[in-house]
N, C-alpha and C positions, 0 to 999 in steps of 0.2 A: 565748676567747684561749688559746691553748697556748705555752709558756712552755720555753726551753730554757736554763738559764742555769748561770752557773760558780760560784754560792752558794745561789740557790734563797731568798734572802731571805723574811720575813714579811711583808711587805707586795707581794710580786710573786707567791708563795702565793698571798694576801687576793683579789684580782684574776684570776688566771687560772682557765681551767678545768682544767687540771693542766699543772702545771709538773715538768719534771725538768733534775737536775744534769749536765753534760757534764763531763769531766775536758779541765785547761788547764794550761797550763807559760807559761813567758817570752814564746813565741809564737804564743798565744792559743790557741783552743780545740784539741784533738788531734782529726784530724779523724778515722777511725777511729772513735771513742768517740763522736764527735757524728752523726754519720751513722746509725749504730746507732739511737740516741735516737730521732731524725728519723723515722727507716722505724715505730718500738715507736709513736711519736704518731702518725702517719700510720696505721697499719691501725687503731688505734683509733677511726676516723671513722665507726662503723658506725652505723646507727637504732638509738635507744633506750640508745643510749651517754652520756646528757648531754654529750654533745661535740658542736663547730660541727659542722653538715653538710658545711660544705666550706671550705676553704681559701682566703681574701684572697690568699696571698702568703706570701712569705719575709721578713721586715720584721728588719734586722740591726743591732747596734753595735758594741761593739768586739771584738776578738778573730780579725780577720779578716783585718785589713791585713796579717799578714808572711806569708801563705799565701791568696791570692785563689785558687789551683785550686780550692781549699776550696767558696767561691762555685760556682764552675761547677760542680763534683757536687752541690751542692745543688739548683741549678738543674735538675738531670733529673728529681729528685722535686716540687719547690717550685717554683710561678713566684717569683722574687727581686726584692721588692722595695724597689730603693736602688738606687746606681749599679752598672752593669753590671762584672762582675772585670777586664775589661781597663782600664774608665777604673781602678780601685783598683791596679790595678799599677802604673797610668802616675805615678797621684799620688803615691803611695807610696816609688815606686823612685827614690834618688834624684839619679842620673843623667839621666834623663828629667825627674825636677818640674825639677830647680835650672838646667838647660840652656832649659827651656821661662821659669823666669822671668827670665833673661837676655837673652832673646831679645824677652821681653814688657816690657823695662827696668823689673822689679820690685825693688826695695831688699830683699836678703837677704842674712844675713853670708855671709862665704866659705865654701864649703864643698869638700873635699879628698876623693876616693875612695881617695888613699891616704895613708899616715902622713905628718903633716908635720914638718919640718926639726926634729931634737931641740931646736933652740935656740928653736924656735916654740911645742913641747908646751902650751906653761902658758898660751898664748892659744887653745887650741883644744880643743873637747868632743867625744867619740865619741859616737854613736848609731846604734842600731839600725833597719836599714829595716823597716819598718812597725810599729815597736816602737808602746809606749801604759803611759800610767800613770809617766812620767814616771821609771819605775827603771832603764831601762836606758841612763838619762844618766852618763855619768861621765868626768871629766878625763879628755884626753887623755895626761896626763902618766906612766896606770897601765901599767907595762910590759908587760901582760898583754893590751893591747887592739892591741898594734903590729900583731898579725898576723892581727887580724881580719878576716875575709870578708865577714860579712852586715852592715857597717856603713859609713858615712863619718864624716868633721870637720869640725863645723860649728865656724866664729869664735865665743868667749865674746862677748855683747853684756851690757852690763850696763843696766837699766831695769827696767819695767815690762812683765809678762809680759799680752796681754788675747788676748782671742778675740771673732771676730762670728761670732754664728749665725746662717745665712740660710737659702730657701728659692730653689731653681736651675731652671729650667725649659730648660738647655740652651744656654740664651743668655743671658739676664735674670736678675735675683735681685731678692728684696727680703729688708731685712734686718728682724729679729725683733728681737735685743738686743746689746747689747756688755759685754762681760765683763770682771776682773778674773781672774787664773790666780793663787789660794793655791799655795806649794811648803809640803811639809812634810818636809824633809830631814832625813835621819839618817846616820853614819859610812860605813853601803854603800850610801846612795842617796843623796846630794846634792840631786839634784832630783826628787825625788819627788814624784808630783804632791800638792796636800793641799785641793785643793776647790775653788771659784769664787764669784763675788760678782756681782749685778749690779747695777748698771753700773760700769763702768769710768769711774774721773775721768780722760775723755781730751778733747781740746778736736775742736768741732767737725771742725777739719781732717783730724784722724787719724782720725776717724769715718769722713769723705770717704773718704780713702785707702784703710781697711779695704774699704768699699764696694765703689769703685773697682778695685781690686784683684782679690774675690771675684767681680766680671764679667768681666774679663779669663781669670780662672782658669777660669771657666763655661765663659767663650764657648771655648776655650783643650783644654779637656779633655771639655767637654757631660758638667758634672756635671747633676744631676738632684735634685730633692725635696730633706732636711733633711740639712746641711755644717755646719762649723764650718772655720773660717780661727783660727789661731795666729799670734802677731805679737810684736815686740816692741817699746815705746814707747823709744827708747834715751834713758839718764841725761843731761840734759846735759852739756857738757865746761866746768872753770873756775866760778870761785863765782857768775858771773852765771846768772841764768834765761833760760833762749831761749826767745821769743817763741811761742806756742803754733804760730802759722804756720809756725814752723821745725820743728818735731818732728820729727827724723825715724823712720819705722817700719820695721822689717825684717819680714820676711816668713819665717816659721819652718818653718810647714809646714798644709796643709788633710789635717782630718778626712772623707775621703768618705763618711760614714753618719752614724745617729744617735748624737747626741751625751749626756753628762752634764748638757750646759748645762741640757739641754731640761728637766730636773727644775725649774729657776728660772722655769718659765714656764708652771706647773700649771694656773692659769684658761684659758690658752689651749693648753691640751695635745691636748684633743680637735681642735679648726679644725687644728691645726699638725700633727699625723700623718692627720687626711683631705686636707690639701694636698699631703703629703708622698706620699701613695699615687698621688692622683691626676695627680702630676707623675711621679713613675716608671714611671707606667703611659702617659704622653703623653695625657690625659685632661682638663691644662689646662695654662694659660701664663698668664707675669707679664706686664705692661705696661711699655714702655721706661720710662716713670717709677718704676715700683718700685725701679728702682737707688736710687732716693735718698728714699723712703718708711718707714717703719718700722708694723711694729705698733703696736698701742696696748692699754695694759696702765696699772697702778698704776704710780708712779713710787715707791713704798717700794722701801727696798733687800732684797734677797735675798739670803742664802745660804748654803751649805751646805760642812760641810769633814768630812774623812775623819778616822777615829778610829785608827792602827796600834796594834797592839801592842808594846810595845817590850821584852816579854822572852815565852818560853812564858808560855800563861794556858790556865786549863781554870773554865768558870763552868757552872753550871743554867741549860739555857735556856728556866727557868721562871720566870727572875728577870722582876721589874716593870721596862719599861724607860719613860722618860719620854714624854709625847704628841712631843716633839721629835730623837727618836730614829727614823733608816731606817733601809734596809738591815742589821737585825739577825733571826739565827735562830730558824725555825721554835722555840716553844714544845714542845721534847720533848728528853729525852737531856740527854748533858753536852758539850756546845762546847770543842773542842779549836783554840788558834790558835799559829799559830807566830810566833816574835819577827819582825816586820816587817810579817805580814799585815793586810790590816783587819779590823779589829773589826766597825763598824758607820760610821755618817755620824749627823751630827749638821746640822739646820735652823735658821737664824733668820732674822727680819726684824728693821728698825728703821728710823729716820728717816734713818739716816746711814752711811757706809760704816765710819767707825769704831767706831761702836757697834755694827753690824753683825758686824766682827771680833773684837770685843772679848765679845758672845753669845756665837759662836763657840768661840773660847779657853776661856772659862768653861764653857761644856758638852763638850765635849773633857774637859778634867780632873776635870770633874763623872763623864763616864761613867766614865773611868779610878778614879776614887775608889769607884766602886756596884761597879765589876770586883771590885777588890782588897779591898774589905768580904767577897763573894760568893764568892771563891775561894780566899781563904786566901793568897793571893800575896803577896808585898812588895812586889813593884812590877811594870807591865805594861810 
């Protein structure tokens, strides 16, 4: 496996047969710099190189949604595998998704391509089209976002943030798991993204609807292999509880590639990216039952939440880090992080979704404490 990524983590190292770093901004990978990369691992496919002989594919996650051309020049070196650039532009842009779920009578808050009414601001959020990583969410209310381009307003819903991960064959899906979406917000990032949980305490019906939903989107756009759909469970209104039946879900936005989730679902990571190939390559198909099937897995809960830095921090990254600790730097040099970036991620399981967050929380400040011993800091 050859490995192109925007941190080059120790554990994505551990696994590849060489990995290299591509330089990335707000909107995701620079393509220039990755291209480069791309061609330096490509001529290295020679005999007797310890490298694969030859090439699966272009197999992608994030970093790609606000520039699909990106896709298509990889595409003349790489066969790409994941949906095609055009469906990612279709999903992504959000004129064409939010027009398509209107038209498919899909439940999404409003959304506005251009600023709306000053006396409206404080009920509406700016985003970025094909933004990711949940930073470049912010109140519509900041003067600074009035005259933006690459974005729309979507309605604030207040609720419960989940996501389903499924698997698309064009027309059919079958769904893998349903999610909980952690925020880990700070003063410039309000909704930042800050990890995932599985499963989601959602009542069967929203489950439905997710489903339901993600087929329509398939059949709709011929997504392909491993998606995630984004949603929102909304609060209910007034001190009574509405009946799970009533729930209603808005529909946020779908991820057309591989997802973060897919870490939650490690015993079956292997089966789920040779599905995932073999649907991109038209190689197999779901069964109209699968709409409404799921995987089957452990029913412990999972998950996993991201560690920011919350001021500069510079540590050894020779330090001992926990067996419960990913996404942390190669063991060599001294690790340079800037206030906001992540650190690393942190994993736990448990019987329960609240113990589960509550791991979480506690190895979060756990690492931040082994930071601040290690680097002299006061605080991260």
């Amino acid at each position: 496996m050859l490995v192109i990524d925007g941190f080059a983590d120790r554990q994505t190292v551990a696994l590849a047969h060489k990995a290299v770093v591509a330089d990335f901004d707000a909107s995701g990978f620079k393509a220039g710099d990755l291209l480069i990369k791309l061609q330096e691992l490509i001529s290295g496919l020679l005999p007797n190189s310890g490298m694969p002989s030859e090439l699966v594919g272009f197999l992608y996650g994030s970093g790609f949604e606000a520039q699909p051309a990106l896709l298509d020049k990889i595409a003349h070196h790489v066969p790409l595998i994941g949906n095609y650039p055009s469906v990612v532009k279709a999903v992504k842009g959000a004129g064409s998704f939010f027009s398509s779920l209107k038209n498919l009578a899909i439940l999404h808050p409003k959304v506005l391509l251009t600023p709306p009414l000053q006396s409206e601001l404080g009920q509406f959020l700016y985003k970025m089209e094909g933004g990711s990583g949940g930073a470049h969410v912010m109140p519509a209310s900041g003067k600074e976002l009035l005259n933006a381009g690459n974005g729309y307003y979507q309605q604030w819903i207040e609720g419960l943030p989940v996501s389903l991960l499924f698997l698309a064959d064009g027309s059919n899906i079958r769904a893998v798991g349903f999610n909980e979406l952690l925020i880990s917000p700070s003063p410039e990032a309000p909704f930042r993204y800050g990890g995932v949980v599985r499963e989601a305490p959602i009542s069967h019906d929203v489950q439905q609807q997710l489903m339901q939903t993600a087929k329509k989107l398939t059949a709709q756009f011929g997504l392909r292999g491993l998606n995630s759909l984004d949603a929102m469970v909304a609060k209910p209104s007034g001190q009574d509880q509405v009946k799970a039946e009533r729930q209603q879900l808005y529909v946020l936005e779908v991820n057309p590639r591989l997802s973060a989730t897919l870490d939650l679902y490690e015993a079956l990571k292997p089966k789920l990216i040779e599905q995932h190939i073999l649907l991109c390559k038209k190689l197999a198909v779901l069964d109209s039952c699968d709409t409404i099937t799921k995987f089957a897995y452990s029913e412990t809960y999972q998950g996993q939440a991201i560690v920011y830095a919350d001021a500069v921090i510079s540590y050894d990254a020779k330090l001992a880090w926990p067996v419960w600790v990913k996404d942390n730097p190669p063991a060599q040099g001294v690790v340079h992080v800037q206030k906001g970036e992540p650190i690393c991620s942190v994993v736990a399981s448990g019987v329960s979704l609240q113990e589960v967050k509550h791991r979480l929380q506690n190895r979060m400040q756990r690492v931040k404490c082994l930071l601040q011993d290690n680097s002299g800091n006061s605080s991260i």
